[in-house]
C-alpha positions in Angstrom: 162.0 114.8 35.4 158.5 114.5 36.3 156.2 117.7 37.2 154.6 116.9 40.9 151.3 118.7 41.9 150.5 119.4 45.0 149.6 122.0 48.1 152.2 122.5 50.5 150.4 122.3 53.4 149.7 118.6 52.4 153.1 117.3 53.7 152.7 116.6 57.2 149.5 114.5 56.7 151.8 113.0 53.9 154.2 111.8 55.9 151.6 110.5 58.5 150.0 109.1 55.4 152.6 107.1 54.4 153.5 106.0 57.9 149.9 104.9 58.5 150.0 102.8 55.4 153.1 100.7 56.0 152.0 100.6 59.9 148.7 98.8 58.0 148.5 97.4 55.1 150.8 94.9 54.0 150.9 95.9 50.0 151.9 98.8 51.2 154.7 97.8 53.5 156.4 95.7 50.7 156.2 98.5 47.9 157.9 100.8 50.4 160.4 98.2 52.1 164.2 99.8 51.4 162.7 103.5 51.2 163.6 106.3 53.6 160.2 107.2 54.7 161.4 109.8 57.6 163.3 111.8 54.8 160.4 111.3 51.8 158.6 113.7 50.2 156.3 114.2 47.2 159.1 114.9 45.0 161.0 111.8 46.1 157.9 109.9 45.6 157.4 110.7 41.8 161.1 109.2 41.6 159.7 106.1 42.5 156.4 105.2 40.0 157.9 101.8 39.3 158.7 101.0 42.4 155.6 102.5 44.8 152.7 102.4 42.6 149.6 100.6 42.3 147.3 99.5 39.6 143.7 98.4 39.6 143.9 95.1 39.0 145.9 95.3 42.6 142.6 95.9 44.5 141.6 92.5 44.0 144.1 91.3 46.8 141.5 92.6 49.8 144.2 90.9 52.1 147.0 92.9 51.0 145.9 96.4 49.8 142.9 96.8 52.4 144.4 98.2 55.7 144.0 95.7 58.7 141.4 98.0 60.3 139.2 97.3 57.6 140.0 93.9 57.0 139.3 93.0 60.8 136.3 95.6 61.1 137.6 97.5 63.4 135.9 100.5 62.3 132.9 101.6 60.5 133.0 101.6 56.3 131.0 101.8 53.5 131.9 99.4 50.5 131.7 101.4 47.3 131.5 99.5 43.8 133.7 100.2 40.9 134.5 98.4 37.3 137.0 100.2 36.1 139.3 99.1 33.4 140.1 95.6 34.8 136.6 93.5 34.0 135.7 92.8 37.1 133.8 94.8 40.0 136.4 96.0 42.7 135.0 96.7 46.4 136.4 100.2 48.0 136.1 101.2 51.6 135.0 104.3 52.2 135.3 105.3 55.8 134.0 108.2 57.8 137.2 109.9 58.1 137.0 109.5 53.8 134.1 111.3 53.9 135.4 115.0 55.9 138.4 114.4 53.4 135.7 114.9 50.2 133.7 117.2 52.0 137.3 118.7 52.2 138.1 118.3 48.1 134.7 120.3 47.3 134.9 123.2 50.0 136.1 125.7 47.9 133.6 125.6 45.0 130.8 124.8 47.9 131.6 127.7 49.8 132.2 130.0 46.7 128.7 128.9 44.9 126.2 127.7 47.0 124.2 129.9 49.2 121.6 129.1 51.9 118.2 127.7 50.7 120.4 126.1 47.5 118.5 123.5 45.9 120.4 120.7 44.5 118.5 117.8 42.1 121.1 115.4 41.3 121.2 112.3 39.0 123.9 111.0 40.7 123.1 107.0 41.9 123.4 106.7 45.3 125.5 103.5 47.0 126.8 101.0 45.9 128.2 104.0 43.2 130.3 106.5 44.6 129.3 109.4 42.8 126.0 110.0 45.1 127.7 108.9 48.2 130.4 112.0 47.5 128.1 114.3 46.8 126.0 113.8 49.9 129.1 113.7 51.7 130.8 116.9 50.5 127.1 119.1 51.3 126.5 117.3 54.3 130.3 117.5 56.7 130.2 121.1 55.1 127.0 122.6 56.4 126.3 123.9 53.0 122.5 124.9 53.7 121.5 122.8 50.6 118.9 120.8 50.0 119.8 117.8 48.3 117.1 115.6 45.8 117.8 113.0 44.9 116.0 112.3 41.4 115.6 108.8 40.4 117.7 108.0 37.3 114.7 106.0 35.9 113.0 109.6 35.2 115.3 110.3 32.3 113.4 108.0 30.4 109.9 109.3 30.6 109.8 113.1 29.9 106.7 114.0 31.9 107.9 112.5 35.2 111.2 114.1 34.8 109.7 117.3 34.1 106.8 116.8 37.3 109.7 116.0 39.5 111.8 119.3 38.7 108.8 121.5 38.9 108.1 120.1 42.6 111.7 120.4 43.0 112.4 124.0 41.5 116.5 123.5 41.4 118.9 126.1 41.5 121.6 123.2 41.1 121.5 120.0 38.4 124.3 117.3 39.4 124.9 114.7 36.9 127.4 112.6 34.5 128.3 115.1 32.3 126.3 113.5 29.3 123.4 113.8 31.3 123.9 117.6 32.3 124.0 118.4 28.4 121.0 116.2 27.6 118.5 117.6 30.5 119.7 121.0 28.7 117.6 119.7 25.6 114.8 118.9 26.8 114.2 121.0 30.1 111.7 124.4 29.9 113.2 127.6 29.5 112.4 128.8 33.1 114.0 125.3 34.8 116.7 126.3 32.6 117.1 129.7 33.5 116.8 129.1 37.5 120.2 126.8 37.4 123.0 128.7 38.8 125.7 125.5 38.9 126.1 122.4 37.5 128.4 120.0 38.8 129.4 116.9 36.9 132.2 114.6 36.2 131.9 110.7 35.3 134.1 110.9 32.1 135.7 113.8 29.9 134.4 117.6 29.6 135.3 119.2 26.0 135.4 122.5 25.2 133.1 121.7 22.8 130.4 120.2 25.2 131.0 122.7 27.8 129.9 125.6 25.9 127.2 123.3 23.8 125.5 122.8 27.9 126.4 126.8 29.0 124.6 127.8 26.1 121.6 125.1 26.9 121.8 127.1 30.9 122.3 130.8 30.6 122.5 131.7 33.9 124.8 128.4 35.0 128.3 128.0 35.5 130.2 124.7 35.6 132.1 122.7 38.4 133.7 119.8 36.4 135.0 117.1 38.9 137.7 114.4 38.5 137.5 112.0 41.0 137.1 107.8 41.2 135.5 105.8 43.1 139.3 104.9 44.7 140.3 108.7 45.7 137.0 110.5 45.7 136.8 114.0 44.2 141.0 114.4 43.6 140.2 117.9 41.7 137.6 120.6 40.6 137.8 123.5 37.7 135.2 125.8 37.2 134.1 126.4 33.4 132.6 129.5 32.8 131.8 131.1 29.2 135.0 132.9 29.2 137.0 130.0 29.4 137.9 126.7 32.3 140.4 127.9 35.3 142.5 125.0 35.7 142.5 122.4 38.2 142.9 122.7 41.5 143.8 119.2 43.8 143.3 119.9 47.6 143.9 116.3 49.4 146.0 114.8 46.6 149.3 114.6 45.2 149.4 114.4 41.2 153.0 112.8 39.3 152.8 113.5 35.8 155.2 111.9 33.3 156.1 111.9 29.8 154.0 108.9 28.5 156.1 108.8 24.5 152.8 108.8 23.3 153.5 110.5 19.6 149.5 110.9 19.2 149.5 112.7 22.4 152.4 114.8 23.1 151.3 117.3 25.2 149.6 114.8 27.7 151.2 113.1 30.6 150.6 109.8 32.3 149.0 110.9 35.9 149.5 109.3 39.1 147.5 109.9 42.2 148.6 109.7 46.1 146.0 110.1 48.6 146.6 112.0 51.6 145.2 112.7 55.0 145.1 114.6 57.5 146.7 113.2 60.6 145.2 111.0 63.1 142.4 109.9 60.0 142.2 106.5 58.6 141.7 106.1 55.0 139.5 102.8 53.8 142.1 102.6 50.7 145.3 104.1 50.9 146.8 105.3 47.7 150.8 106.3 46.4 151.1 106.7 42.5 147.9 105.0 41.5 148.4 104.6 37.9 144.1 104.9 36.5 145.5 105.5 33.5 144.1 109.1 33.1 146.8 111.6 31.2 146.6 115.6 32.5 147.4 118.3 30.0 150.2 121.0 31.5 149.9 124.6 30.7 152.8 126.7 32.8 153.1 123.9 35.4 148.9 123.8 36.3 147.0 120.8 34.7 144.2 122.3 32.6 142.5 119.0 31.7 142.0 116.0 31.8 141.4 113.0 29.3 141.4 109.2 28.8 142.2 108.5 25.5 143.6 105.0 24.7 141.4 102.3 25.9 137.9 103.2 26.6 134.5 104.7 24.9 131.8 106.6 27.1 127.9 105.8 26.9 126.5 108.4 29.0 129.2 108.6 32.0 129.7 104.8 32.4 133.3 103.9 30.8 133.6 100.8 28.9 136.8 99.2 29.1 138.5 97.8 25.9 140.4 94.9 28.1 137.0 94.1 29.9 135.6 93.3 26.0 139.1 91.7 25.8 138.9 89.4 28.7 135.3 88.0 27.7 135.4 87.9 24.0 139.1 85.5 24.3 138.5 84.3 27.7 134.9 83.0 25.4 135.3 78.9 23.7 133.9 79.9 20.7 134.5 83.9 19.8 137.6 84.7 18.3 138.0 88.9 17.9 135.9 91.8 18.0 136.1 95.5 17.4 133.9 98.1 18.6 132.2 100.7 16.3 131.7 104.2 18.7 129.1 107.0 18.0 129.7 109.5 20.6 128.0 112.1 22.0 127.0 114.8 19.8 124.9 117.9 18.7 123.4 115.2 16.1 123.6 112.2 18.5 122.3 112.8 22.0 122.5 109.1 22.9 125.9 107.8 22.6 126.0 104.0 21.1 128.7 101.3 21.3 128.2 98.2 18.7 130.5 95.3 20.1 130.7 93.3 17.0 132.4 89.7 17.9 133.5 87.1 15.5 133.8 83.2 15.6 134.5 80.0 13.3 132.3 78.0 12.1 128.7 77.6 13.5 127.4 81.0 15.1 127.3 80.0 19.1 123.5 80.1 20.0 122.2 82.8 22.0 125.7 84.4 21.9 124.6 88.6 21.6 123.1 87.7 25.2 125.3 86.0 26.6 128.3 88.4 25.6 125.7 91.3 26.7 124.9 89.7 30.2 129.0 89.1 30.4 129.6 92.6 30.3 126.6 93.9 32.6 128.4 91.4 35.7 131.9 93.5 35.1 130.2 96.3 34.3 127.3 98.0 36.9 128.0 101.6 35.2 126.9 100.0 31.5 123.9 98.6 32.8 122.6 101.3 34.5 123.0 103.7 31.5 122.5 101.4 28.7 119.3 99.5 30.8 117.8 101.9 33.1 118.8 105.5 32.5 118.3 104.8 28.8 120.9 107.3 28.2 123.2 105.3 25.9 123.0 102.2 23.7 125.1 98.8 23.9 124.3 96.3 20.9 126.1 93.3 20.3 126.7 91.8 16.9 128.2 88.3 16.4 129.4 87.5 13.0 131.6 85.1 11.1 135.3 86.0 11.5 135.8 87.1 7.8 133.1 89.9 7.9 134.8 91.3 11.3 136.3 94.0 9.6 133.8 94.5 6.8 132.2 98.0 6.4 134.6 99.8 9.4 135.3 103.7 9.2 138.5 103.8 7.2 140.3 105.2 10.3 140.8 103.7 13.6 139.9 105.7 16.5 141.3 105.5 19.9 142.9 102.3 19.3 143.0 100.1 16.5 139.9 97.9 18.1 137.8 100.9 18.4 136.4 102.8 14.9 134.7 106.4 15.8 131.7 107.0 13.4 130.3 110.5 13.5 131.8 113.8 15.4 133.4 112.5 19.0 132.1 115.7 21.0 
């Protein structure tokens, strides 16, 4: 049986949820056509992940998943930009009534750690990403009493603006992808340092490892690790302190977890995510057992973390997707394979690096690197941004005949058998 995850006082915006959606959105309306929706509850819904679910190639179909208040404009939305695993950018609406339910996901930690006069300097990209639009969201419908800085991501290139915009900033509060959060701990003085009271990140996978490596970097700092996406906004928060990570807690979302048969990962389980709101709000996406493809570890029925672990490597936050390399490299004439060599975050390698090596027949295609580069920028914004602007990661592209593919490769796979992990994966 599956474990379900959720707070009780979620079910009557469930219901209403639910209701709202097939009322809406025709996706919706098929997936749950033959279900007793009066009589439905959480439970019963993690029952149904092959029947009610939805994948990320589904947002593509606008006409289908997008309610018909946002598909005729009937009221205001922002539209968010997300690449996700499927290779091509997806549009999500985000409407006002979406931003009191994040405001409502980060209360608890807001209200717990931030005081009047807190001063927040995040690296978080504002619109069309929706890690900057969240975060002013959550401070803003919650009165926090923050001031919020937004730093330009550029600045983490060049040492001495980064280090004249902090000093004019003074921040009791760094927000960034969690890469980022340990790198600024490298290079920031001792007194920034040592005025930090939280850090709040999220944008791919906190270790135990790279938790303490950043708590050790911020004396005086405690940790508010997110998981959210772009589709269901902050779903859940733990706070990691040096005695350890409480787990997570979910406060608009319902989680499903199931046994995924995964030998390498048995204590994992394939998580899916259901989006709730309060009644009388409209959501610009509804969401029942989204399947992102995230797995949550259990410990005494609470999830305790959080990983992705089959199909994707991390430069700096941005995920890169193995089936978008997939869909360009054999979607591609003249390129026949590739594999991607991964060097990882770590104490010895602060930039994380991703070589794409693709093979073809015959005559090398000219101008091919760029081409497959440029490819995976378009499906890709997150890359970009890291690999081109942040300068936080590296993305190089090799092309070489399709004999020498598999020349010189770590001897074991890592993640998948397309993707070779040189060097310690922190």
């Amino acid at each position: 049986m599956p474990t379900v995850v959720y707070l009780k006082s979620l079910l009557q915006g469930f219901k209403y949820t639910v209701e709202k959606a097939v009322e809406t959105t025709p996706f919706w309306a098929e997936k749950f056509e033959g279900v007793e929706i009066e009589s439905l509850t959480p439970e019963g819904l993690a029952k149904l992940t092959r029947k009610v679910t939805i994948k990320p190639h589904d947002l593509y179909n606008r006409e289908k998943v997008w309610p018909d208040y946002i598909r005729e404009g009937r009221i205001y939305h922002a539209v968010m930009r997300t690449s996700g695993t499927t290779g091509r950018p997806k549009r999500i609406p985000f409407t006002t009534d979406d931003k009191k339910r994040t405001a409502r996901q980060m209360r608890p930690w807001v209200e717990e750690y931030f005081e009047k006069g807190e001063r927040v300097a995040s690296f978080f990209p504002p619109l069309p990403s929706s890690s900057g639009n969240f975060a002013i969201s959550g401070l803003e419908v919650n009165n926090a009493g923050a001031s919020y800085f937004q730093v330009p991501i550029t600045y983490l290139q060049n040492r001495e603006l980064l280090l004249r915009e902090l000093e004019d900033i003074k921040p009791t509060s760094i927000w960034a992808l969690t890469a980022t959060a340990y790198n600024l701990g490298l290079i920031l003085p001792e007194k920034l340092k040592e005025d930090i009271r939280t850090i709040v990140v999220g944008g791919e996978t906190l270790t135990p490892e790279l938790a303490k490596a950043t708590l050790e970097l911020f004396p005086n700092a405690v940790i508010i690790d997110n998981f959210g996406s772009t589709e269901d906004d902050v779903t859940g928060f733990r706070i990691v302190t040096e005695k350890g990570a409480s787990p997570f807690r979910f406060e608009e979302s319902i989680l499903v977890l199931e046994e995924t048969g995964d030998e390498d990962y048995p204590e994992y389980k394939r998580l899916y995510i259901t989006k709730v709101m309060r009644e009388g709000e409209l959501t610009g996406l509804p969401l029942f057992n989204y399947d992102i493809g995230d797995l949550a570890r259990l410990e005494n029925g609470e999830v305790v973390s959080i990983i992705r672990v089959k199909d994707v490597v991390v430069l700096s936050g941005a995920k890169l997707h193995i089936d978008q390399v997939m869909d360009i490299v054999y979607g591609h004439p003249s390129l026949k394979d590739f594999v991607i060599l991964y060097y990882p975050l770590s104490p010895e390698n602060p930039r994380p690096k991703a070589i794409i090596r693709v093979a073809y027949e015959g005559e090398k295609p000219s101008g091919i690197e760029d081409e497959v580069r440029e490819l995976i920028y378009e499906a890709n914004n997150p890359v970009r941004y890291e690999v081109e602007e942040a300068k936080t990661s590296e993305l190089i592209i090799e092309a070489v005949p399709l004999e020498k593919l598999r020349e010189d490769l770590p001897t074991k796979p890592g993640k998948t058998k397309r993707i070779y992990v040189a060097g310690k994966d922190f």
